[in-house]
N, C-alpha and C positions, 0 to 999 in steps of 0.2 A: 504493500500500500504506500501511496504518497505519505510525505510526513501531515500535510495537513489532512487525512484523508482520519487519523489516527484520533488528533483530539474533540473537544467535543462538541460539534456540530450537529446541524441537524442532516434528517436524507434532502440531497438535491442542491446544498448551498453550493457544492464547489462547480455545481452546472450555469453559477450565477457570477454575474460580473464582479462581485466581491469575493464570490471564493475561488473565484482562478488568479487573485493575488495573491502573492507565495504570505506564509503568516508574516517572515519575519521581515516585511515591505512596513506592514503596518503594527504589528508588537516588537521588534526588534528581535533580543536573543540570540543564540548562537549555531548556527550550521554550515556544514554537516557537525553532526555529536552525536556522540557512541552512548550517551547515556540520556536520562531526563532533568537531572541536575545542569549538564552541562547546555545542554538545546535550550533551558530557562535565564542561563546568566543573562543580566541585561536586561530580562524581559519587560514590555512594558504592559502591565496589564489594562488599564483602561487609554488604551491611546488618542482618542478624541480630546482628549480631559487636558492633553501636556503640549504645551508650542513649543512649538518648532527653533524659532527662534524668541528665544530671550527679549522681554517690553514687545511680545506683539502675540497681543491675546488673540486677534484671529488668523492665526497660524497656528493647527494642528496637523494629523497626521490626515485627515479627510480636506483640509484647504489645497493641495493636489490636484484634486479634482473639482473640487466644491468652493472654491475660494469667494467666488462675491457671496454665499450663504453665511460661512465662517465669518468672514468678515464684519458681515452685518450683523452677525449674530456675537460679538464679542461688547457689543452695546448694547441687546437687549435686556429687558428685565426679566427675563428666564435665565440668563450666563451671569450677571452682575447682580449683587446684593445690593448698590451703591446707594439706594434709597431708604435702605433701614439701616447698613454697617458702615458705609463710608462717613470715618469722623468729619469731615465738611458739609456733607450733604443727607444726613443721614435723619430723615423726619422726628424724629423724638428730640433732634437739640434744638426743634425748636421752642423746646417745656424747659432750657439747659443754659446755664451763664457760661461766659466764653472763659472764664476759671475754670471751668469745671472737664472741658474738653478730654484735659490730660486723665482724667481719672475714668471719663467715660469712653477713651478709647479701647481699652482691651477689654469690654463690659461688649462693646460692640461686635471686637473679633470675635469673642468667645461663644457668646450667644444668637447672634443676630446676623452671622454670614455663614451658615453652615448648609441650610436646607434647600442652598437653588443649585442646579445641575448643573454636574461637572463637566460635559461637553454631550456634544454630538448623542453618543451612542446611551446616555441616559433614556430618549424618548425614540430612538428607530433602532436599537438592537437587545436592550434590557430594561429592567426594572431603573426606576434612579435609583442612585448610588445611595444618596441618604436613607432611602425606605429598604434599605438591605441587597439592592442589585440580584442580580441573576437575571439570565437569558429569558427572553420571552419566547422566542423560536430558535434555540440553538444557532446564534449567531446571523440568523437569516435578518436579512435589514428591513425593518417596517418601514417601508414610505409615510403611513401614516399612525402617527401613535394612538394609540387604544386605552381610552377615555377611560376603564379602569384599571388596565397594568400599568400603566401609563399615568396619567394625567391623575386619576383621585391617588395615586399613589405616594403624592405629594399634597393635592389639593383635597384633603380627606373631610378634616374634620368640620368643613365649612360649606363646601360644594358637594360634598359626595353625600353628607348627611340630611343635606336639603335635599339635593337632586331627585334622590331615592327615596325621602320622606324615612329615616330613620330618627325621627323626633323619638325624645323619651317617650316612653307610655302614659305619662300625665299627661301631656301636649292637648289640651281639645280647643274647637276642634280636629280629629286626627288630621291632618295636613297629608296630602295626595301626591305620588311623583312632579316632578316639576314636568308640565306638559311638552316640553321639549324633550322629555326623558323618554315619557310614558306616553301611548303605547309601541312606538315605534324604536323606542331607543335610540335618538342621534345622537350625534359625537361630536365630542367638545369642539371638534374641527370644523362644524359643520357653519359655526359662530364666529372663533377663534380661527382666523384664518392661520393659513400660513406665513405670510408678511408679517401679520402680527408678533408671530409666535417667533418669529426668527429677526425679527428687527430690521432697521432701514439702514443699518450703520450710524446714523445721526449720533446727537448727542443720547446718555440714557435718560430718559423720560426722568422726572420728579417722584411720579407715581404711575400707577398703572391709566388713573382717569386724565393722566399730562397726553397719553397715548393717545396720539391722531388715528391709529390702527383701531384704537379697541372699539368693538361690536357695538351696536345702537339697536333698539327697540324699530326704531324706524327704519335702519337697515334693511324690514322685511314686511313691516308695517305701516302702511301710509294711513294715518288716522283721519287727514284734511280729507280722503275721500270714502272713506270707510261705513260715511252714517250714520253712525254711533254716536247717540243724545248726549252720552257720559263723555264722547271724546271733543262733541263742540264745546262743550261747558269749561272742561276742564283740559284736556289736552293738546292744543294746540295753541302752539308759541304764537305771539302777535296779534289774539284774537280772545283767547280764553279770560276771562276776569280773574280766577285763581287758579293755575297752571300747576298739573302734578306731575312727580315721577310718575311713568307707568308701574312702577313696582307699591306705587301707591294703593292699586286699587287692586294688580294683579300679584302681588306675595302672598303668601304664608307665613307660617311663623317662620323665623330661623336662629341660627344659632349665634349668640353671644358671650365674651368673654370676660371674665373681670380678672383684675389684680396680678398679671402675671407677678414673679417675684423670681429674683436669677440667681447663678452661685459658682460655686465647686463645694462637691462631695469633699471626703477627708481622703482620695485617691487622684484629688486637681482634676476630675471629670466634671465639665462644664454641663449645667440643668439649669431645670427652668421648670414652674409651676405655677397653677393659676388658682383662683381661690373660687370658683365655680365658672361652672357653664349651663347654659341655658338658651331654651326656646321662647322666643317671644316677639313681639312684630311692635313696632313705637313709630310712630310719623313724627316728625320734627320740622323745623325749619331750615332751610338749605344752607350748609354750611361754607359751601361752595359754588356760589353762583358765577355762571361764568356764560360765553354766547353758546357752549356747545348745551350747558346744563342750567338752561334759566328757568329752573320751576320755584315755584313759594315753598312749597312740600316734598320731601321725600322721604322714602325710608332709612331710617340709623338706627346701626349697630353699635353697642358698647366694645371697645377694644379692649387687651388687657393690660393699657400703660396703668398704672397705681404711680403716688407720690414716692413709695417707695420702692418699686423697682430693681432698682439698682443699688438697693443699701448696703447688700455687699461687700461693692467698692467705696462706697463712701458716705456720708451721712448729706443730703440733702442737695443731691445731683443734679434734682431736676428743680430747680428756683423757679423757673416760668413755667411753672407746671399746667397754669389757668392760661398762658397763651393758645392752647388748642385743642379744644373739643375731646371727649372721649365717649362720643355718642358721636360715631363718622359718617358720611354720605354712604350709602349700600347700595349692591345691586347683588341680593338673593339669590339664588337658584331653586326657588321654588315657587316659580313660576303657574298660576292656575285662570282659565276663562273665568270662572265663577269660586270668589270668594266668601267670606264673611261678611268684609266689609263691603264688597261689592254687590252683596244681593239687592237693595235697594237706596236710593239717597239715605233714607232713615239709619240705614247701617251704618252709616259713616259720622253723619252728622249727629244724632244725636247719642254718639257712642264714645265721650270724653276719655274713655280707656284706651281708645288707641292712642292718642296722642301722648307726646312726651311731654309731662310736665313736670314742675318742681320737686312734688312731692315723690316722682318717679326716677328724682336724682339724686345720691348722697349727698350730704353737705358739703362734703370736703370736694364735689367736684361740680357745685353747681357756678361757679364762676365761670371754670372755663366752658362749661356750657350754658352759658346767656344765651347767646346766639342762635345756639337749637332750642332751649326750651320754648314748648307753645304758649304762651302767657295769656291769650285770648283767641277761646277754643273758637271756633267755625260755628256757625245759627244753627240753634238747634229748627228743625222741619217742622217742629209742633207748633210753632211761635206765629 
């Protein structure tokens, strides 16, 4: 048998344009060798993961052949953390005095750049790396990744648990696959293009909603011609009197975080834990208005920055802590026609419990959410 014919692959790869590349074109190692010690010196196990050359992240062992992908993909925010762990840019300093930088920079390596993929062959040849890797098809490359080896294999406890409606069993009520899910099953790609997913080379986005890529409701949905009473009223920009997310009418509950809190074990193994999670659905006011997202209302989610965090590494890290919200703009995966709130106007309006209000926010973080709390609800229908 050929040497690559030996390890372990699936039937049929080496009948494929990737596996009539000799192995050690793309793992390196050593041949010919008389034994498996020595065929392994060298070896590179995940090669997409490591450049080529040195200060130029999109250079791996796949930019060869793929190079304007690689490329563009050493910007996006699937390859870079640069939004949560880069000490310059990294959205939590902005709760952070610029004293304090030095203290929160290994707070940031440690914790908060570990979970995005290592290259290439995370999402077209295995599992990510972070959720424990292994082959999805014995080496055979997926053009398209698979929305659960793949994709909730990282985006689990937020998208995969909505998606699929795996709300706790108190949840009522029981909230329904997300209808993009159910009953047909499509894929996260189906949304999420590939451009997106693989980036423009540009700079890297702020955030994932900075992303001129990312998917729109109206992507597929034209509501200005659709007929829908509920979507002259309220959904369309430049006309509607109070203007919603569509996740406003069309969520479920979903899942919320509170209090992360970070560390090292007594073995310097870096963790992290949250002081509950929960389902629940809050309308707020827009934290982020901007021309792509000019509604009054949308949906927010609780994140889990807490004051203290980061205690740690030091006592009071985060000074500006009331600079930013911890009730964020959302977009769910738990998408439904027909809601709760959406059964009739009365549902909404006169149903003060959806909305976020004071009383639905700790004290200690009702400052930095002024801006989302609803402070005067919508008319109630009976009036």
């Amino acid at each position: 048998m050929e040497a690559q014919d030996k390890v372990l692959v699936a039937k049929g790869f080496t009948g494929t344009s990737h596996g009539d590349v000799k192995c050690t074109e793309c793992h390196g190692g050593t041949e010919p060798a008389g034994n498996r010690a020595d065929a392994h010196r060298h070896v590179t196990p995940h090669p997409s993961a490591v450049p080529v050359t040195a200060g130029d992240p999109g250079r791996n062992v796949c930019s060869s052949c793929h190079s304007g992908i690689t490329k563009a993909f050493a910007a996006s925010l699937h390859r870079t953390t640069a939004a949560v762990s880069d000490p310059r840019t990294a959205v939590v300093l902005a709760r952070a005095k610029a004293e304090d930088l030095t203290a929160l920079k290994p707070a940031l390596e440690n914790h908060c750049s570990a979970c995005h993929i290592t290259g290439c062959g995370d999402c077209h040849i295995s599992r990510p790396e972070w959720s424990g890797g292994g082959f999805v098809d014995g080496h055979n490359l997926q053009r398209t990744p698979n929305s659960i080896t793949n994709c909730t294999a990282c985006h689990g406890s937020r998208i995969e648990k909505e998606m699929m409606a795996e709300a706790p069993e108190t949840v009522e009520p029981r909230p329904k696959p997300d209808v993009h899910w159910s009953p047909k099953g499509m894929q996260c790609v189906a949304c999420h293009k590939e451009s997106a997913l693989h980036g423009t080379g540009a700079t890297v986005p702020a955030n994932r909603y900075a992303d001129p890529l990312e998917p729109t409701c109206q992507g597929c949905h034209d509501v200005a011609k659709d007929g829908v009473a509920a979507h002259r009223q309220h959904g369309q920009s430049g006309s509607s009197r109070v203007l919603l997310q569509c996740q406003v009418c069309h969520a479920q509950p979903y899942n919320n975080c509170y209090g992360c809190h970070v560390g090292k074990d007594d073995k310097g193994l870096a963790y992290f834990k949250t002081d509950k999670s929960v389902f629940d659905f809050k309308i707020g006011r827009n934290p982020v208005k901007t021309k792509e997202r000019p509604y009054d209302y949308v949906v927010v989610r609780h994140v889990p920055v807490a004051r203290d965090t980061f205690a740690y590494y030091g006592q009071d890290l985060l000074k500006n802590f009331d600079a930013a919200p911890t009730f964020k703009y959302a977009t769910p995966h738990s998408i439904a026609l027909k809601t709760a709130q959406n059964a009739s106007c009365a549902a909404c309006h006169d149903n003060p419990g959806l909305f976020l209000q004071e009383k639905d926010v700790a004290p200690d973080e009702r400052a930095a959410n002024k801006d989302v709390i609803v402070r005067r609800l919508p008319f109630s229908m009976g009036r």
